[in-house]
N, CA, C and O of each residue as an XYZ file, in Angstrom:
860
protein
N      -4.675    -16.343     19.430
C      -4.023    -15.901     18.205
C      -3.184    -14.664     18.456
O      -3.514    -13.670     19.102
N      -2.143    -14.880     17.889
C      -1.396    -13.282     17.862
C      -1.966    -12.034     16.562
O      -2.492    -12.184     15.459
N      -1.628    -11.048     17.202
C      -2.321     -9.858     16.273
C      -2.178    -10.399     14.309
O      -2.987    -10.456     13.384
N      -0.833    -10.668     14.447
C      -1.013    -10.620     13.290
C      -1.952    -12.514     12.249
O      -2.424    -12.844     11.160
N      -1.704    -13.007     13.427
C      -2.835    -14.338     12.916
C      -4.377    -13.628     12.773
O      -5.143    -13.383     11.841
N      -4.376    -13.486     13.903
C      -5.807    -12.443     13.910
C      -6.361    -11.289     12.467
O      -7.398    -11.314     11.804
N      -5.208    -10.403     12.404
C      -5.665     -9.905     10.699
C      -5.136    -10.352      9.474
O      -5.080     -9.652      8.463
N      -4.556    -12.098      9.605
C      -4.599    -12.584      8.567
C      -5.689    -13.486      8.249
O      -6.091    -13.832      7.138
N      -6.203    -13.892      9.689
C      -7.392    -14.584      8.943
C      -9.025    -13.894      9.048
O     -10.084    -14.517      8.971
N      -8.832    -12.443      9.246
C      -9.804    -11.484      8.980
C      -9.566    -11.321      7.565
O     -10.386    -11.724      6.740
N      -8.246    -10.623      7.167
C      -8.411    -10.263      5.931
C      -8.681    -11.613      4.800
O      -9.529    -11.621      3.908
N      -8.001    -12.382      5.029
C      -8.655    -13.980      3.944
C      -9.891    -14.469      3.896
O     -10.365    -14.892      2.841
N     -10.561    -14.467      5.054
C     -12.022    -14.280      5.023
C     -12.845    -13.501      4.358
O     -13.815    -13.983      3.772
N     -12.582    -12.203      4.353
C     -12.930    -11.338      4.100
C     -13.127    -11.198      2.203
O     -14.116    -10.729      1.638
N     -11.801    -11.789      1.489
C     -11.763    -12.457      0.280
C     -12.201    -13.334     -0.153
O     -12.447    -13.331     -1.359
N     -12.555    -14.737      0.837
C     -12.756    -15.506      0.448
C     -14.407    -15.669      0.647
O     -15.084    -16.616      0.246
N     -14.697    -14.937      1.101
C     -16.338    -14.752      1.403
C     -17.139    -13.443      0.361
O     -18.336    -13.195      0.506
N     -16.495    -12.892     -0.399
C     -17.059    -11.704     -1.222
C     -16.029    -11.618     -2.361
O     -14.812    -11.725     -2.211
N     -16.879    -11.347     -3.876
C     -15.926    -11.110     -5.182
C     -15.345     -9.964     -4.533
O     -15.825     -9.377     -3.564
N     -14.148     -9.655     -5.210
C     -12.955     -8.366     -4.917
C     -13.951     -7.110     -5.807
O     -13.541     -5.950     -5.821
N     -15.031     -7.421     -6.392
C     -15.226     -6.002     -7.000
C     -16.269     -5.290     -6.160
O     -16.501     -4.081     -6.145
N     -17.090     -6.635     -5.188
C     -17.841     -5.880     -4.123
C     -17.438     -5.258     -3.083
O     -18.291     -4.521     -2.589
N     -16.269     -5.296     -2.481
C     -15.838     -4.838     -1.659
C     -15.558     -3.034     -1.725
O     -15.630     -2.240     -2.663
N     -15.270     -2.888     -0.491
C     -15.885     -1.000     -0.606
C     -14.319     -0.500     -1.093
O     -14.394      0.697     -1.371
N     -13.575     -0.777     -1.198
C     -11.755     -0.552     -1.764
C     -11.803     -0.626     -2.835
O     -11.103      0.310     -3.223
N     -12.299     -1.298     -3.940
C     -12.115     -2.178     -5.250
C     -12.307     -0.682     -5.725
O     -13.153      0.205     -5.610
N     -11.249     -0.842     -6.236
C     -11.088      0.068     -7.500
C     -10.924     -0.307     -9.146
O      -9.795     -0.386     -9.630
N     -11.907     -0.488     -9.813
C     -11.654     -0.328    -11.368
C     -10.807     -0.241    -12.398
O     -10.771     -0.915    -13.427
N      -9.835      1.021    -11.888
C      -9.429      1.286    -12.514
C      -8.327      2.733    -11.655
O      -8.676      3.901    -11.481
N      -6.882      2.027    -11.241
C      -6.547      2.555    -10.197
C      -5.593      3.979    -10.644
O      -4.469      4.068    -10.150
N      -6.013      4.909    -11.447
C      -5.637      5.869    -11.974
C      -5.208      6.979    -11.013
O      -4.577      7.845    -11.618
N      -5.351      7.229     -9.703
C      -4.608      8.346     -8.591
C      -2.702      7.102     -8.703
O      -1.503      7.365     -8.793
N      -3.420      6.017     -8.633
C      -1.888      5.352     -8.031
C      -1.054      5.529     -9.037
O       0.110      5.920     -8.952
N      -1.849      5.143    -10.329
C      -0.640      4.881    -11.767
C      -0.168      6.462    -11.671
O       1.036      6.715    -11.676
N      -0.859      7.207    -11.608
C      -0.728      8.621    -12.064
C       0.772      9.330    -10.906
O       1.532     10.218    -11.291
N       0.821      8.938    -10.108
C       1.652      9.491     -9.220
C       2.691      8.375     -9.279
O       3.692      9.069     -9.099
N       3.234      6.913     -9.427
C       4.315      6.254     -9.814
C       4.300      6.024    -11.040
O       4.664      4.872    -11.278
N       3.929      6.858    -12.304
C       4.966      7.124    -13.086
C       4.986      8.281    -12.949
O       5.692      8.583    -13.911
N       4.687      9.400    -12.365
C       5.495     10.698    -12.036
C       6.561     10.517    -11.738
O       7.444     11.265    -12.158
N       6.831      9.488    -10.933
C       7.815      9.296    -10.070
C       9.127      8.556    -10.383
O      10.287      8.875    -10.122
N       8.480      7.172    -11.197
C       9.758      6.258    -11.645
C       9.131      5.836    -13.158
O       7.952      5.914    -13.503
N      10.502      5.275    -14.104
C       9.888      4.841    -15.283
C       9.672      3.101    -15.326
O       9.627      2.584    -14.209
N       9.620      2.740    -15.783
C       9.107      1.196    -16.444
C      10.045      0.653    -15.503
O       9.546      0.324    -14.427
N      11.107      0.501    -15.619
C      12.130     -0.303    -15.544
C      12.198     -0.288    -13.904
O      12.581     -1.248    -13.236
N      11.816      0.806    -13.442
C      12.375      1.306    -11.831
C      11.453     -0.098    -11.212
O      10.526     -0.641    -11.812
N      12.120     -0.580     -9.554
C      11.330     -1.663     -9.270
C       9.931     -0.652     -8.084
O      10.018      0.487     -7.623
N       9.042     -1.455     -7.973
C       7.382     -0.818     -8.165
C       7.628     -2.198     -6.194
O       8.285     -3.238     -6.230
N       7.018     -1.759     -5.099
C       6.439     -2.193     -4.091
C       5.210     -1.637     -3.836
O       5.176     -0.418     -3.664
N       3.988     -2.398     -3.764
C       2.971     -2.662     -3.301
C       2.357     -3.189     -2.547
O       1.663     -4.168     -2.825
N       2.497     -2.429     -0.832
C       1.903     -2.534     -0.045
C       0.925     -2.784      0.204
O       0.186     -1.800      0.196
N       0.324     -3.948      0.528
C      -1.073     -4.129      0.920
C      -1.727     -4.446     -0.280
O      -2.901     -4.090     -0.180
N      -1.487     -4.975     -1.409
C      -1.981     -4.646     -2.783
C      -2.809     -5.304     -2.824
O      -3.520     -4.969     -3.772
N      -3.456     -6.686     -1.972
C      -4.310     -7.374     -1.913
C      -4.912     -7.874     -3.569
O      -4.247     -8.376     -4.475
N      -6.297     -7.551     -3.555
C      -6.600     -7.848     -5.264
C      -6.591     -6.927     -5.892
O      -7.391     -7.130     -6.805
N      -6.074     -5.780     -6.008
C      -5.952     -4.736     -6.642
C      -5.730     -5.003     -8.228
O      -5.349     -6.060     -8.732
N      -6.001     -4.007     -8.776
C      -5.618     -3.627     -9.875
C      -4.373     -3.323    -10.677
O      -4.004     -3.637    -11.809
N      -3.825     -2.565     -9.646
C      -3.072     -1.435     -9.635
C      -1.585     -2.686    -11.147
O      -1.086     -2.226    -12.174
N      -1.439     -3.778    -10.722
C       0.174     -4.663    -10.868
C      -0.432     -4.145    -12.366
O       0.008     -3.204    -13.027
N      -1.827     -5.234    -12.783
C      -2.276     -4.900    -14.213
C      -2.247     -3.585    -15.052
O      -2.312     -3.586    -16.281
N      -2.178     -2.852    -14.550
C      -2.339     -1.183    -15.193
C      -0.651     -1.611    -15.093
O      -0.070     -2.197    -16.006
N      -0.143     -1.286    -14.083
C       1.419     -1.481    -14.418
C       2.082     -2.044    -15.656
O       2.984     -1.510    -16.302
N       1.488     -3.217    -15.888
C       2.217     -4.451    -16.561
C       1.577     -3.659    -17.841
O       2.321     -3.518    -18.811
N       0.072     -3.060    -17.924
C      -0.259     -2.459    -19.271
C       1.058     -1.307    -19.792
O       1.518     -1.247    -20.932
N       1.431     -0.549    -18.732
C       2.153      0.918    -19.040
C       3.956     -0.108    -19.311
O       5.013      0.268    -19.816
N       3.693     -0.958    -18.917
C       5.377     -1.227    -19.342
C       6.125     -1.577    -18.148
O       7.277     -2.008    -18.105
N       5.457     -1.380    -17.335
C       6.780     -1.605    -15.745
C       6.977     -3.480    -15.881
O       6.185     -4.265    -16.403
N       7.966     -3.705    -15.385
C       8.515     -4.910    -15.603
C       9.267     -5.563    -14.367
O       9.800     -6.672    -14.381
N       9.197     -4.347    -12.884
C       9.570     -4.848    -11.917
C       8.921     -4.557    -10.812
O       9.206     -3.656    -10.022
N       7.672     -5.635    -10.716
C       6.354     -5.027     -9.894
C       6.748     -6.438     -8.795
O       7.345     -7.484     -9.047
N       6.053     -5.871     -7.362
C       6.129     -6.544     -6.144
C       5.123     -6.021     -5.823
O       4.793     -4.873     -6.120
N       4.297     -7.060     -4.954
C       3.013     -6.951     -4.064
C       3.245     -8.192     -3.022
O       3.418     -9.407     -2.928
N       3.118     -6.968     -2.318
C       2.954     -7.451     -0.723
C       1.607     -7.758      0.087
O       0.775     -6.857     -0.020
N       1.272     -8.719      0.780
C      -0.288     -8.738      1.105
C       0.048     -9.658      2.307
O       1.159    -10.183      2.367
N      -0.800     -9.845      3.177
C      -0.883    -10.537      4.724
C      -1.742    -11.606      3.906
O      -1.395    -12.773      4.087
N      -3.024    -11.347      2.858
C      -3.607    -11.771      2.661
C      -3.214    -13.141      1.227
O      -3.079    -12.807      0.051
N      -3.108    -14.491      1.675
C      -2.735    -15.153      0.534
C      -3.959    -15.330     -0.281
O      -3.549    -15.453     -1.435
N      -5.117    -15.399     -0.273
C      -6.284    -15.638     -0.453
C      -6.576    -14.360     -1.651
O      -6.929    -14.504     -2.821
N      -6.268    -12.983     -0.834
C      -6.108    -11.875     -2.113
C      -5.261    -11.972     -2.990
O      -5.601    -11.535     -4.089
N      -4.107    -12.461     -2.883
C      -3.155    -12.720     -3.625
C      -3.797    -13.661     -4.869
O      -4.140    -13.555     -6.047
N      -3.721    -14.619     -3.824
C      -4.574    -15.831     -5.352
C      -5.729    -15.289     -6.109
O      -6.066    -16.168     -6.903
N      -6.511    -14.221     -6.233
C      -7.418    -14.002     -6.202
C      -6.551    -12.642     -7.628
O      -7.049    -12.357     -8.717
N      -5.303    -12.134     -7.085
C      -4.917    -11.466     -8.273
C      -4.009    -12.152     -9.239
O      -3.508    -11.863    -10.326
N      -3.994    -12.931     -8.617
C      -2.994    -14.446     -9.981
C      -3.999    -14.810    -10.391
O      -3.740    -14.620    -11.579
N      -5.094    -15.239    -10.397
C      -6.118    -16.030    -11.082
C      -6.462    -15.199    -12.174
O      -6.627    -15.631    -13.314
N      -6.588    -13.850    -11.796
C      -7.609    -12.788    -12.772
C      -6.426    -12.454    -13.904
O      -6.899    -12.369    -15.038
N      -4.944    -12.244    -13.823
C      -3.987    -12.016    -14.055
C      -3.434    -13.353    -15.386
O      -2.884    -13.116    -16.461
N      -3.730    -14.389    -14.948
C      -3.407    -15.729    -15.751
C      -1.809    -15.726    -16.056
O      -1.018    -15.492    -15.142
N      -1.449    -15.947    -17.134
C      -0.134    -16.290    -17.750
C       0.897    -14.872    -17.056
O       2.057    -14.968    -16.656
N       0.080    -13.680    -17.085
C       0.853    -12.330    -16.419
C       1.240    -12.311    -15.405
O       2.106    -11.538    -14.994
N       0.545    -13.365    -14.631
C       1.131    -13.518    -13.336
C       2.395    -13.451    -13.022
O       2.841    -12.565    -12.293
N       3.152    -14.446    -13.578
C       4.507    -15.038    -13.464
C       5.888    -13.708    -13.655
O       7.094    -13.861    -13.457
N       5.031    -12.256    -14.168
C       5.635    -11.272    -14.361
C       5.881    -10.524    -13.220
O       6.946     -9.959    -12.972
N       5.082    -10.525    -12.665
C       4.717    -10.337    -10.764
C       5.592    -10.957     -9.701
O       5.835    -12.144     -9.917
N       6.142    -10.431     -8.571
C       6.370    -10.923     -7.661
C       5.609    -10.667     -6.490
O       5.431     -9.550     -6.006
N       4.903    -12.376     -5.792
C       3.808    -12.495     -5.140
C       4.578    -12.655     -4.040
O       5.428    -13.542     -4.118
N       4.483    -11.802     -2.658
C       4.714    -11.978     -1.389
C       3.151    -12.109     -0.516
O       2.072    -11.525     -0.623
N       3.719    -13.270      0.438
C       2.624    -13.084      1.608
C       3.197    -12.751      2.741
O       3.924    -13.511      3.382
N       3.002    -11.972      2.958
C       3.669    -11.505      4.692
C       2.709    -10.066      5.118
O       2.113     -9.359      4.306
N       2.751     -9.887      6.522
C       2.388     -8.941      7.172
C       3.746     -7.935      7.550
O       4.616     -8.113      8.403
N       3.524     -6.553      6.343
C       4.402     -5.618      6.528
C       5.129     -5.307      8.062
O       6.328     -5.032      8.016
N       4.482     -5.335      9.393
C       5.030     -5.032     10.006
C       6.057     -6.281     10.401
O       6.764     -6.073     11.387
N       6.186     -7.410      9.802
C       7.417     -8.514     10.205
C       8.161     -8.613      9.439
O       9.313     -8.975      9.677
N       7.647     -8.273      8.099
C       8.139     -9.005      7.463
C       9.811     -8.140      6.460
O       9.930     -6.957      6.142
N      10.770     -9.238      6.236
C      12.222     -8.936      5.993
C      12.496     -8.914      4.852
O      12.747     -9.951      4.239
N      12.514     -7.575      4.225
C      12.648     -8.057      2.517
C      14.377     -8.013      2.198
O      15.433     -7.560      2.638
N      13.869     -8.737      1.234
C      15.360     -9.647      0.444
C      16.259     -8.962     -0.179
O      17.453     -9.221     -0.330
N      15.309     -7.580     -0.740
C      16.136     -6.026     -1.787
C      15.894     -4.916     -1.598
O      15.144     -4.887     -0.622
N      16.066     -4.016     -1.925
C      15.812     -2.903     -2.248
C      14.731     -2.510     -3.560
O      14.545     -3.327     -4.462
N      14.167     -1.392     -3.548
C      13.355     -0.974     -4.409
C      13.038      0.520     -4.432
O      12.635      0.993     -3.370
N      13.165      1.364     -5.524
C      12.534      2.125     -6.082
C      11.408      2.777     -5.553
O      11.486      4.005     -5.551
N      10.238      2.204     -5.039
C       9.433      2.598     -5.128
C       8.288      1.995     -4.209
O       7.911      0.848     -4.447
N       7.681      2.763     -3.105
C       7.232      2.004     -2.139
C       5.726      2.608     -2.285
O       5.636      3.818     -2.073
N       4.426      1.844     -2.655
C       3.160      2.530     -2.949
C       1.905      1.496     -1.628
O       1.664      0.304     -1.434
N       1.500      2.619     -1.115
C       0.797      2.086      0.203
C      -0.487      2.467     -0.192
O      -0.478      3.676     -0.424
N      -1.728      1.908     -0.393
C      -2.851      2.480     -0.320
C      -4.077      2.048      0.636
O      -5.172      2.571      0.846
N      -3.547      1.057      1.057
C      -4.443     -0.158      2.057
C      -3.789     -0.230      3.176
O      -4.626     -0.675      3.962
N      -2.654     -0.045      3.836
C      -2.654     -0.574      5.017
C      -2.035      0.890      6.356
O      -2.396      0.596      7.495
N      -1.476      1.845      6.300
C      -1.193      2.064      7.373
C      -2.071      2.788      7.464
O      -1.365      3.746      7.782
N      -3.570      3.407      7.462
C      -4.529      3.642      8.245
C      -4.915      2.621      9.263
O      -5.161      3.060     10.386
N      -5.002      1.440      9.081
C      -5.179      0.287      9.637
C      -3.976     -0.003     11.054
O      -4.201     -0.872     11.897
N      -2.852      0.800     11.086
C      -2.198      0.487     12.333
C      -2.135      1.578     13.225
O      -1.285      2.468     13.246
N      -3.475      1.370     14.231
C      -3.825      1.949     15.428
C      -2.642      1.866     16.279
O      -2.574      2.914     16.922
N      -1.519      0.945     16.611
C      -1.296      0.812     17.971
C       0.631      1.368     17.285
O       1.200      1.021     16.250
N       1.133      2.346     18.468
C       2.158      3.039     17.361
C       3.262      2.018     17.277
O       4.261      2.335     16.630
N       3.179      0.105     18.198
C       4.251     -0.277     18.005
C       3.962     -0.699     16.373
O       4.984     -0.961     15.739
N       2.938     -0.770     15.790
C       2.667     -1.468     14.205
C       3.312     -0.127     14.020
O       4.392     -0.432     13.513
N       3.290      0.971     14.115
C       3.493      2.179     13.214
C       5.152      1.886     13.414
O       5.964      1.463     12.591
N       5.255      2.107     14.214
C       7.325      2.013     14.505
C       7.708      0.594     13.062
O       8.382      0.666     12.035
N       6.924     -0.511     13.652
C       7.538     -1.688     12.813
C       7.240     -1.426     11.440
O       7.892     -2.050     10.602
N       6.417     -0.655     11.081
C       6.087     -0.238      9.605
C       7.238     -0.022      8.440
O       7.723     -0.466      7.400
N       7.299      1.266      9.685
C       8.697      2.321      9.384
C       9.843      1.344      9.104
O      10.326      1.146      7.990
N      10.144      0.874     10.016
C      11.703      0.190      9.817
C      11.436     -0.807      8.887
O      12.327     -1.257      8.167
N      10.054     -1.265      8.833
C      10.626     -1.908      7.350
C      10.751     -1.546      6.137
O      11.411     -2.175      5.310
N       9.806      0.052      5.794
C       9.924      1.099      4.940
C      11.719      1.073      4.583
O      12.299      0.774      3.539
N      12.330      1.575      6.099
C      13.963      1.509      5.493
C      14.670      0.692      5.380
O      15.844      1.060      5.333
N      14.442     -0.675      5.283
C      14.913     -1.978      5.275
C      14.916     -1.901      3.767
O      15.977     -1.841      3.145
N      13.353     -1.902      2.983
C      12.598     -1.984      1.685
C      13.413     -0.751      0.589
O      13.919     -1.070     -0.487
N      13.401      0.223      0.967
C      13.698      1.462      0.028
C      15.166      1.781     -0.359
O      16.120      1.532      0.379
N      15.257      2.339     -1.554
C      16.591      2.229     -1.672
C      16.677      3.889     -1.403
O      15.685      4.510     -1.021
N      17.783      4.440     -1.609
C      18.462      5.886     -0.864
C      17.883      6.545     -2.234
O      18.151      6.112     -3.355
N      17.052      7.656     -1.965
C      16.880      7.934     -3.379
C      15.296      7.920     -3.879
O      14.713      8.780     -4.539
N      14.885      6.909     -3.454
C      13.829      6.303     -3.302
C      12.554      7.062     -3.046
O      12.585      7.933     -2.176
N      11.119      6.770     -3.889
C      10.054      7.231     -3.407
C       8.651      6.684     -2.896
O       7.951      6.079     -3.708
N       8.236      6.852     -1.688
C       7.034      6.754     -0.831
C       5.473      7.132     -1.285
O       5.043      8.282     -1.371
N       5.072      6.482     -1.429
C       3.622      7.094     -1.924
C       2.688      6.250     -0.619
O       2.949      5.058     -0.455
N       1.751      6.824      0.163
C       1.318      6.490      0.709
C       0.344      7.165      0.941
O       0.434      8.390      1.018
N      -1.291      6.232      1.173
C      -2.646      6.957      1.288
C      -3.279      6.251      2.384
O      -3.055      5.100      2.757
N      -4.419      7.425      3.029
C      -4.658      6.828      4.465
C      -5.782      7.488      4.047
O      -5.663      8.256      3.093
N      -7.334      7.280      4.802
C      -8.417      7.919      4.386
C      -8.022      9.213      5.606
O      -7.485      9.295      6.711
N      -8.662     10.089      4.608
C      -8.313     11.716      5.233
C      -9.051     11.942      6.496
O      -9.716     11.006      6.941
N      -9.014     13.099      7.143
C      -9.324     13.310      8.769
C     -10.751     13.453      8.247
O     -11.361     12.785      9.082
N     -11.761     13.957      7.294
C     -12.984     13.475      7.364
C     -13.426     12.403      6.776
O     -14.595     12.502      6.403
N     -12.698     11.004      6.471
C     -12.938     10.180      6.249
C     -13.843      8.837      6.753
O     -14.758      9.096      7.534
N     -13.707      7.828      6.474
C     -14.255      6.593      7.379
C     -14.098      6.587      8.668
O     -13.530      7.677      8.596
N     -14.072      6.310     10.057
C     -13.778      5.672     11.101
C     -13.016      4.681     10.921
O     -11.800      4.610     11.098
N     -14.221      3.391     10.325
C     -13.658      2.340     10.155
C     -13.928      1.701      8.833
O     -14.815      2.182      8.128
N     -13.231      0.636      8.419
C     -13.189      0.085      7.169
C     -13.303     -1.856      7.698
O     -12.814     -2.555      8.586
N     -14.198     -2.042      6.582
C     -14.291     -3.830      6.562
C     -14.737     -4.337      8.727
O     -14.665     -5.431      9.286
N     -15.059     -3.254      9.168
C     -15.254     -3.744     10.550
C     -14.118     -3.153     11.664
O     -14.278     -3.027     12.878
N     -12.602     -2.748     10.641
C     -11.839     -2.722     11.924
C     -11.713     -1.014     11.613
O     -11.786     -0.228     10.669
N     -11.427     -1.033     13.374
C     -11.052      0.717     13.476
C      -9.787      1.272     12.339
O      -8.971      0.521     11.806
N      -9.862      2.563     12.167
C      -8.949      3.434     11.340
C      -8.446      4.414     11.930
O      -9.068      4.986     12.825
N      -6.949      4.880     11.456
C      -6.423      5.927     12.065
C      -6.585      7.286     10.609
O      -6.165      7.188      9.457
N      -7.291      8.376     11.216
C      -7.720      8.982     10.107
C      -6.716     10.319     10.044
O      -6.583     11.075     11.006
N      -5.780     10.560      8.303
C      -4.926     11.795      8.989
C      -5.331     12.882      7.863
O      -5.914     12.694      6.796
N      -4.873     13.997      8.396
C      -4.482     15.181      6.946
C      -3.324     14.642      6.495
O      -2.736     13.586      6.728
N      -3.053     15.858      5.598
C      -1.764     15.101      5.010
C      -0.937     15.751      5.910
O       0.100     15.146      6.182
N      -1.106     16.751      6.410
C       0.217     17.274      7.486
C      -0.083     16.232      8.242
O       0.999     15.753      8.582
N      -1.050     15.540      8.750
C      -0.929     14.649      9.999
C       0.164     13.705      9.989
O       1.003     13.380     10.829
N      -0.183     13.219      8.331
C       0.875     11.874      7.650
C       2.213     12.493      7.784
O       3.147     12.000      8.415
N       2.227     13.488      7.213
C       3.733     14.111      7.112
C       4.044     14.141      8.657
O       5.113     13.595      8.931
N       3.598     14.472      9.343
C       4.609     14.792     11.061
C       5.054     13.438     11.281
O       6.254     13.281     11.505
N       4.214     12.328     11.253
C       3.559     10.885     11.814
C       4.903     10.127     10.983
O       5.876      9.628     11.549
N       4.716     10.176      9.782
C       5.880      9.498      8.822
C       7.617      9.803      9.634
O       8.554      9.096     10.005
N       7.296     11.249      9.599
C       8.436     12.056      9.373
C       8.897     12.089     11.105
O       9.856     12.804     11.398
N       8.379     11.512     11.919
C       8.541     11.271     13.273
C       9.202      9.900     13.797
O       9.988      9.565     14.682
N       8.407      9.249     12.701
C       8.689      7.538     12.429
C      10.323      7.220     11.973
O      11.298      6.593     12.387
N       9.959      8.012     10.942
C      12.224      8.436     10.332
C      12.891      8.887     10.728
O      14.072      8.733     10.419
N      12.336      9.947     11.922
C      13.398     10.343     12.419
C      14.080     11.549     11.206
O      15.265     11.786     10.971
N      12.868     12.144     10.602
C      13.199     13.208      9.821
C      14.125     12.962      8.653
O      14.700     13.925      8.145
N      14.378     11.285      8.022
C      15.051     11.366      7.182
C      14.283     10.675      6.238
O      14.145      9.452      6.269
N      13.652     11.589      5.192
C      12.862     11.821      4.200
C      12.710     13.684      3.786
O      13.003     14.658      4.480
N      12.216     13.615      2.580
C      11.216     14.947      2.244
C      10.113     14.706      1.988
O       9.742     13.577      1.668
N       9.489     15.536      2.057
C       8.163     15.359      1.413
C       7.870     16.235      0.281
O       8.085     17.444      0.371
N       7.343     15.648     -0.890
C       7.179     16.117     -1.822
C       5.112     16.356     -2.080
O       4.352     16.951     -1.316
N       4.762     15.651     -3.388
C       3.325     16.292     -3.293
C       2.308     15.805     -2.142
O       2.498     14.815     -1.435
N       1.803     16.197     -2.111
C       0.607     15.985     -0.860
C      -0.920     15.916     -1.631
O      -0.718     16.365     -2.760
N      -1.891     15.665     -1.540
C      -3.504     15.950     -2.120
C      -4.322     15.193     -1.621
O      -4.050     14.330     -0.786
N      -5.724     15.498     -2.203
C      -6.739     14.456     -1.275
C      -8.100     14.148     -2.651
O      -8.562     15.032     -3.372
N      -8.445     12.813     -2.678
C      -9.361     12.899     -3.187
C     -10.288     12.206     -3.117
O     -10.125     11.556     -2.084
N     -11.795     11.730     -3.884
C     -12.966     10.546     -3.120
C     -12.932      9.627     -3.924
O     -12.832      9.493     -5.144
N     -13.029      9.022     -3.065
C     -13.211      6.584     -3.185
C     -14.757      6.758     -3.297
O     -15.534      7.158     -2.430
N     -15.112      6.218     -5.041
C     -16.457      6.042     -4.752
C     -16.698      4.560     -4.787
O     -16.226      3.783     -5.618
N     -17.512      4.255     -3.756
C     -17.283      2.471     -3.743
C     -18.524      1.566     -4.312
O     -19.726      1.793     -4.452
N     -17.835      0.638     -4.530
C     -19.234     -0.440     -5.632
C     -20.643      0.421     -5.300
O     -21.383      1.064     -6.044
N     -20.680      0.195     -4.097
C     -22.135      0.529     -3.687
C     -22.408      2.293     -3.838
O     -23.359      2.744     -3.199
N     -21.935      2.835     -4.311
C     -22.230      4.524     -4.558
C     -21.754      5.543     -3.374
O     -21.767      6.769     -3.269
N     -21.362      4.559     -2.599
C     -20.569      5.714     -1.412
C     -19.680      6.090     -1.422
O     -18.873      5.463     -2.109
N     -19.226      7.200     -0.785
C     -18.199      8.152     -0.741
C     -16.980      8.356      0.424
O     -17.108      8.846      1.546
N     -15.866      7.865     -0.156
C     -14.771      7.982      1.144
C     -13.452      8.395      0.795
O     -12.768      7.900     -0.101
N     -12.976      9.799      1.933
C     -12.534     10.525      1.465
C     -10.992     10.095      2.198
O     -10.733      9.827      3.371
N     -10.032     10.160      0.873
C      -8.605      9.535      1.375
C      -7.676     11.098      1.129
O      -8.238     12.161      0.866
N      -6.493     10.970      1.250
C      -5.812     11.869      1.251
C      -4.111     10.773      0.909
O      -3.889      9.581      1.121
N      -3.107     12.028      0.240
C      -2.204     10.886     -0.164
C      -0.638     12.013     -0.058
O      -0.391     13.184     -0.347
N       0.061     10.954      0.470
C       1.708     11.772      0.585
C       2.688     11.057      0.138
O       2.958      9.917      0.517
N       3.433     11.873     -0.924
C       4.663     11.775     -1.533
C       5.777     11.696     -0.775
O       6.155     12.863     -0.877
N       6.644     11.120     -0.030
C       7.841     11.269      0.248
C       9.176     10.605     -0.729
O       9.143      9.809     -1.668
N      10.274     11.278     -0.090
C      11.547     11.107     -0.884
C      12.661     10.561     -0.152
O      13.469     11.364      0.314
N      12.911      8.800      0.100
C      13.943      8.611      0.804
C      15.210      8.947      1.073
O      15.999      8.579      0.203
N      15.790      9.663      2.204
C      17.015      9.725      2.141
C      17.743      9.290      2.515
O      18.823      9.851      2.701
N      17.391      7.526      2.936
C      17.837      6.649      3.637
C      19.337      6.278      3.595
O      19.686      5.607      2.624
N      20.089      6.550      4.326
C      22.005      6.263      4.313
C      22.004      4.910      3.912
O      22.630      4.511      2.930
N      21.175      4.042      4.798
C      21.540      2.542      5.144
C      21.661      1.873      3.720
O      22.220      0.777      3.736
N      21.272      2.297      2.590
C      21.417      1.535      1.482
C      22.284      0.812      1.105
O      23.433      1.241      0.996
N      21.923     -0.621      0.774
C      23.030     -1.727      0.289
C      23.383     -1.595     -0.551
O      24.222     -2.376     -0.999
């Protein structure tokens, strides 16, 4: 299998073998994410969701009014899993399956929100391919929200290793990846308490695209 067959049929397993609310990620009620993209953009602005798997996050959206939501997932299995719970709302959604580091998006967007996946890319060619699709995805203008569990965080998550940062870590790491074309705006850190009562500590960075390449 190639890497990325390999964590697509980890992560579908992984769904298809446990409800989405047992899992140690499942969030309730995804109030750090809503809270920082509408700081950022209003209703109308278009919304990317990285890694969004079964999240919450589209539903709180679709509650506050946004009307141009995208989720991205490796995982089709999570996906179906947030169309099912979602019903008729679905169709308000745009459902991608692809693995961020290949995959070629079709537009531009507003608004790029990561909360699941680039802790997860240990090896820096995933980190390079990340990036360039970050500036493929974003429009000039554009804002980054991205969370990684913080330097005293997990090791590892669901079995696989983690890359654990501060937020200066994220900021050099990002901002190394661009080639310094971004800002960074807020930075903070706070705790994931998970189904089971445990505690895992993430950390989260604001950036501000200043990407030329815009179509």
């Amino acid at each position: 299998m190639t890497d990325i067959e390999t964590r697509t049929t980890h992560w579908n397993g992984r769904y298809r073998g446990n409800a989405p609310e047992s899992l140690s990620w499942f969030e309730a009620a995804p109030e750090i994410s809503l809270s920082l993209i509408q700081r950022a953009v209003g209703p109308s602005w278009s919304v990317l969701d990285v890694g969004g798997g079964a999240s919450r996050l589209p539903d709180a959206l679709l509650d506050a009014g946004h009307d141009d939501i995208t989720v991205l997932d490796l995982s089709g299995e999570a996906l179906s899993r947030s169309r099912a719970r979602l019903g008729a709302r679905a169709d308000k959604v745009n459902w991608i399956v692809g693995d961020v580091t290949t995959w070629e998006p079709a537009r531009k967007y507003d608004l790029w929100h990561d909360r699941a996946v680039f802790h997860f890319l240990t090896e820096r060619a995933d980190r390079e391919a990340y990036a360039a699709t970050m500036c493929k995805a974003m429009k000039r203008g554009g804002t980054a929200i991205i969370m990684t569990f913080a330097e005293d965080g997990p090791e590892k998550c669901s079995g696989l290793p983690v890359r654990r940062y501060s937020s200066d870590d994220l900021t050099r790491e990002i901002t190394s990846l661009l080639h310094g074309n971004l800002g960074v705006g807020e930075t903070g850190r706070f705790t994931h308490v998970t189904p089971t009562g445990g505690e895992q500590r993430f950390q989260y960075c604001v950036f501000h695209c200043m990407n030329p390449s815009e179509g």
